[in-house]
C-alpha positions in Angstrom: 164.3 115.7 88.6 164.6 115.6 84.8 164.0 118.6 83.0 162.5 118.8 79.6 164.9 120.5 77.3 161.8 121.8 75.4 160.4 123.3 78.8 163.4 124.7 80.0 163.5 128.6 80.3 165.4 130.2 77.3 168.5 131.8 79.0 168.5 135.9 78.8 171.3 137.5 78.1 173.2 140.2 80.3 170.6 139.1 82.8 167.7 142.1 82.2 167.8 141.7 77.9 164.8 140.0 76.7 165.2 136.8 74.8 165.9 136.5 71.3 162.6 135.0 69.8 163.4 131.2 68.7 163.3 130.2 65.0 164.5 134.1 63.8 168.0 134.8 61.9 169.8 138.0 63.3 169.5 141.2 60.8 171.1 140.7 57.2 174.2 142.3 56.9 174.5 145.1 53.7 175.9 143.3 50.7 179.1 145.1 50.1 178.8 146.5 46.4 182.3 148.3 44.3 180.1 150.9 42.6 178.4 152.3 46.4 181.4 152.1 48.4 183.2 154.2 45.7 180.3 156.5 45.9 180.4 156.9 49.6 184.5 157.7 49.8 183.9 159.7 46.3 181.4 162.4 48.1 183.7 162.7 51.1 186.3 164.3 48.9 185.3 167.8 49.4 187.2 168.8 46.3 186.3 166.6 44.2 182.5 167.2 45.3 182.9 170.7 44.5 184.8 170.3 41.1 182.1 167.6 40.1 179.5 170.3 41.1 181.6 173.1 38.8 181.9 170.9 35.9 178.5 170.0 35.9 177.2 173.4 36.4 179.4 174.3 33.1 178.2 171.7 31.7 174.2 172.8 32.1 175.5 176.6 31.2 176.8 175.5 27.8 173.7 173.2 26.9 171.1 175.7 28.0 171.8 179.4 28.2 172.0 179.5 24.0 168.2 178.6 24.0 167.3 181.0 26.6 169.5 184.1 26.0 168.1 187.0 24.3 170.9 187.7 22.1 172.2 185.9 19.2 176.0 184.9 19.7 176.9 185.9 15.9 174.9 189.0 15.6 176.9 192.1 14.9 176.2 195.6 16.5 179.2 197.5 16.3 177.6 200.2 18.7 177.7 197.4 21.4 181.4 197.1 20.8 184.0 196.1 24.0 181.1 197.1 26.4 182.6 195.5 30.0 180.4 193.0 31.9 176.8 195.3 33.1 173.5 193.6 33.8 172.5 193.7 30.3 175.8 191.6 29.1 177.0 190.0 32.3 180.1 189.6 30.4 180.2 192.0 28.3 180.5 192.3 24.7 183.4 191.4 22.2 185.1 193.3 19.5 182.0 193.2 17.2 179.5 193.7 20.2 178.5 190.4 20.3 177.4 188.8 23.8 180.4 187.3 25.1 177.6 185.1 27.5 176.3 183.9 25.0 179.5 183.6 22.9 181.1 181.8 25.8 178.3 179.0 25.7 178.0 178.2 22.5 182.1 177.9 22.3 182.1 175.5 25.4 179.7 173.2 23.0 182.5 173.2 20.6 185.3 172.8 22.3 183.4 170.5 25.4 182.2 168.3 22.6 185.3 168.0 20.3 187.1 167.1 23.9 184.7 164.2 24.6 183.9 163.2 21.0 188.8 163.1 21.2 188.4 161.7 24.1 186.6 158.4 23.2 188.3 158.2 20.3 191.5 157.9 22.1 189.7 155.5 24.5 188.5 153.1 21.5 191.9 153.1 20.3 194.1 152.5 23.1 191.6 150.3 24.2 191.7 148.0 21.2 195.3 148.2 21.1 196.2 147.6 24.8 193.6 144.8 25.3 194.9 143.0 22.0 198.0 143.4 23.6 198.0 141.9 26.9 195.5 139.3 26.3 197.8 137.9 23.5 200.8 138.4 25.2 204.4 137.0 24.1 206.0 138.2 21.1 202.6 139.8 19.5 202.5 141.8 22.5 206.1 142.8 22.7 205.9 143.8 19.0 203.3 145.7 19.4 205.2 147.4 22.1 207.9 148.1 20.0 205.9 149.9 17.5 204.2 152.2 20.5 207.7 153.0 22.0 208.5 154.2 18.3 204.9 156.1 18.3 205.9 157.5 21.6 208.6 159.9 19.6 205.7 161.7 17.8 204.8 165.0 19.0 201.8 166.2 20.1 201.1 169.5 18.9 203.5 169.8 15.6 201.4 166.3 14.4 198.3 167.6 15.2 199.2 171.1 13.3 200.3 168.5 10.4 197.2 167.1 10.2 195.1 169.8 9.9 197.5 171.2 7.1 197.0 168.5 5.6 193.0 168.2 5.7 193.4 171.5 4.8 190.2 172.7 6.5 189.1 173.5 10.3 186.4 171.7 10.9 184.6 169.6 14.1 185.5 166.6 12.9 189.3 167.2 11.4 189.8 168.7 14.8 189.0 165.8 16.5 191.3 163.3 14.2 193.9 165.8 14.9 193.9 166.1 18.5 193.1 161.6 19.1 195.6 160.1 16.5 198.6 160.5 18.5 197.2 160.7 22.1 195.8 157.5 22.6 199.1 155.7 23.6 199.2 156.1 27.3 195.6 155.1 27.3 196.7 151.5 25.6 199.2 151.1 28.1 197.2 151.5 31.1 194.6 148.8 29.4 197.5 146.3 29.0 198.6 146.5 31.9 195.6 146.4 33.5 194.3 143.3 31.0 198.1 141.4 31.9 196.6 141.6 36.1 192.8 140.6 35.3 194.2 137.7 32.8 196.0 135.7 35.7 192.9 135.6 38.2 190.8 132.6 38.8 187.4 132.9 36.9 189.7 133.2 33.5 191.2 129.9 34.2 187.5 128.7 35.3 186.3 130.7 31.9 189.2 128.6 30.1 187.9 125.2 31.6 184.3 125.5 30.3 185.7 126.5 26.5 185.0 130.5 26.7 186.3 131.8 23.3 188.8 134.3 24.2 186.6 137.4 22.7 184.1 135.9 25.3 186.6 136.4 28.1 188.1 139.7 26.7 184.9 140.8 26.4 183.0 139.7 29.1 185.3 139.1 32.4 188.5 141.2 31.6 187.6 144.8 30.2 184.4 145.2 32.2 186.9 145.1 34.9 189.4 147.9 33.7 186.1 150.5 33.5 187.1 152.1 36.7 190.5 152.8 35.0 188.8 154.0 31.7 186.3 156.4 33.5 189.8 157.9 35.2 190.9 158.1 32.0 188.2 160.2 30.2 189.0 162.9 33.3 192.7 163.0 32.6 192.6 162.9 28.9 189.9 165.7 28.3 191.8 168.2 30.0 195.0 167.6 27.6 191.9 167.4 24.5 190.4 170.8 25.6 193.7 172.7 26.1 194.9 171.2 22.8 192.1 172.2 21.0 192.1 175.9 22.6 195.7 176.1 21.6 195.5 175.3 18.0 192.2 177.9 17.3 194.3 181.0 19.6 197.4 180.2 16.6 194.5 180.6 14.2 194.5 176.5 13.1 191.3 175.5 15.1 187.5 176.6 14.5 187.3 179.5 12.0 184.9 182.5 12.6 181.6 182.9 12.8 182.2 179.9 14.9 183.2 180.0 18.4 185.3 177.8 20.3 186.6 178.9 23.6 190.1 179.3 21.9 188.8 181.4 19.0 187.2 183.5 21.6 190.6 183.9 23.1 192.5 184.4 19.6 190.0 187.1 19.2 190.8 189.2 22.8 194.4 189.1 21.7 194.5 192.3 20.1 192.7 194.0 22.5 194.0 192.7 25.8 194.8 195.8 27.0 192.1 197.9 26.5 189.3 195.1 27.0 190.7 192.3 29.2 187.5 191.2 29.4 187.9 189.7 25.7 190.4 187.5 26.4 190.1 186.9 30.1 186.2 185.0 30.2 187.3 181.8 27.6 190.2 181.9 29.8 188.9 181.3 32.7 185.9 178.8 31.2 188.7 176.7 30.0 190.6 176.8 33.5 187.3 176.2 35.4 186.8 172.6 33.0 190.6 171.1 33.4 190.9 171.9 37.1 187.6 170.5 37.6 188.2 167.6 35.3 191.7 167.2 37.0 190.2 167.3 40.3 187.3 164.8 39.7 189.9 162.5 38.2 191.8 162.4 41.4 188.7 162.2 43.8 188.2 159.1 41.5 191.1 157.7 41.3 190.6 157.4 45.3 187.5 155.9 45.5 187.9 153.3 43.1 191.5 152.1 44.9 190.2 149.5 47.4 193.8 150.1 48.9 191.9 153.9 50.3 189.0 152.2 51.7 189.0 153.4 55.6 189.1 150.9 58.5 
């Protein structure tokens, strides 16, 4: 007997499993995307979870708690003066019985913002420089080489303290010309190397075949692909920014009174470490909080955007 093939029975598998209905595709399998899978291996770093939380909390503490604290972080009331932490001044009051709560938030929007505002300064430069760099390659980018080797020899803090000598005045702005004009050449490194990989893969070459202008591929396939390495970056650099910054107002060159920075907060608990540690021991510990956080988040980054960590 003949059978029909379209009569005949659809075969079962594992015997009691009912058929799969005919003309249906199995279920579509998750499209694999950079940005989620770092997402997923970034939030199962407990540490860096936790610092990301920490530097996020400061974050929100420094942006809000000036609006809603009762006091005013420059008002004087010297019968307040070097009160320790109590529930009316959780951390107590400064030499001039000021707030230090208060104080300590409105110097974490100084220094946090002169570290980010460093920060992409150093990132636009080294950027620039680096990408120029390794796209160009051959004796433009050697030469340029050259000159950041000899850059390499400038140091950090005695520049910076040059500059600002020679601006002459402590300001936002000075401080952040001082602390990003000679830190931006590891960043420029890391982009040319990181433009001398990209530039040898296959959709540059198909980029080059259709007549891209090269600030079309710079632009457009390379960097976008070095922005995992940037936002590493930012976390490493604004620790060195922030302590930078916290050093040169505690010697008396950064943010002048009534200001406060957390440095200038520390500058001022100097003199009075030993009978109020309390002074000098709150910036302290704000500014250890942000670059441990900052160092930590770096890290857990650093993991989860290496596809070399990515678990079996």
């Amino acid at each position: 007997m003949v059978v029909n093939p379209r009569e005949a029975p659809t075969p079962t598998i594992a015997g009691d499993v009912a058929p799969l209905a005919q003309g249906t595709a199995g279920a579509p399998l998750r499209q694999s995307n950079l940005w989620r899978d770092a997402w997923g291996r970034y939030v199962r770093n407990r540490a860096a979870v936790a610092a990301g939380a920490a530097f996020v909390l400061l974050l929100l503490f420094c942006v809000i708690w000036p609006f809603v604290s009762p006091y005013d972080g420059n008002k004087l009331d010297f019968s307040l003066k070097n009160e320790g932490p109590s529930l009316s001044h959780p951390f107590g009051t400064d030499n001039f019985g000021r707030d230090m709560m208060t104080r300590t938030a409105e110097g974490g929007r100084v220094s946090i913002g002169i570290g980010f505002a460093a920060t992409i300064a150093i990132l636009l430069a080294g950027v620039a420089y680096g990408a120029i760099s390794g796209f160009v390659g051959g004796r433009l980018d050697n030469a340029m080489m050259r000159v950041l080797d000899t850059l390499y020899g400038l140091p950090y803090l005695p520049f910076a303290i040059i500059i600002l000598a020679i601006f002459g005045d402590a300001n936002f702005w000075t401080m952040v010309v001082a602390l990003s004009v000679v830190s931006w050449f590891t960043t420029a490194r890391i982009v040319r190397g990181q433009i001398i990989t990209l530039k040898e893969n296959d959709y540059v070459r198909a980029a080059r075949a259709v007549g891209a202008r090269w600030y079309r591929i710079l632009g457009r396939h390379l960097l976008p692909n070095t922005l995992g390495v940037l936002i590493i970056a930012i976390f490493l650099e604004l620790p060195g920014v922030i302590l930078g910054e916290a050093f040169l107002s505690f010697i008396g060159l950064g943010i002048g009174a009534p200001d406060a920075s957390w440095g200038q907060m520390a500058n001022d608990g100097r003199t009075a470490y030993r009978t109020s540690p309390h002074i000098i021991a709150v910036p302290s510990i704000a500014i250890a909080t942000l670059i441990l956080s900052a160092n930590f988040i770096a890290d857990g980054l650093r993991d989860a955007l290496d596809p070399r960590t990515r678990e079996t």
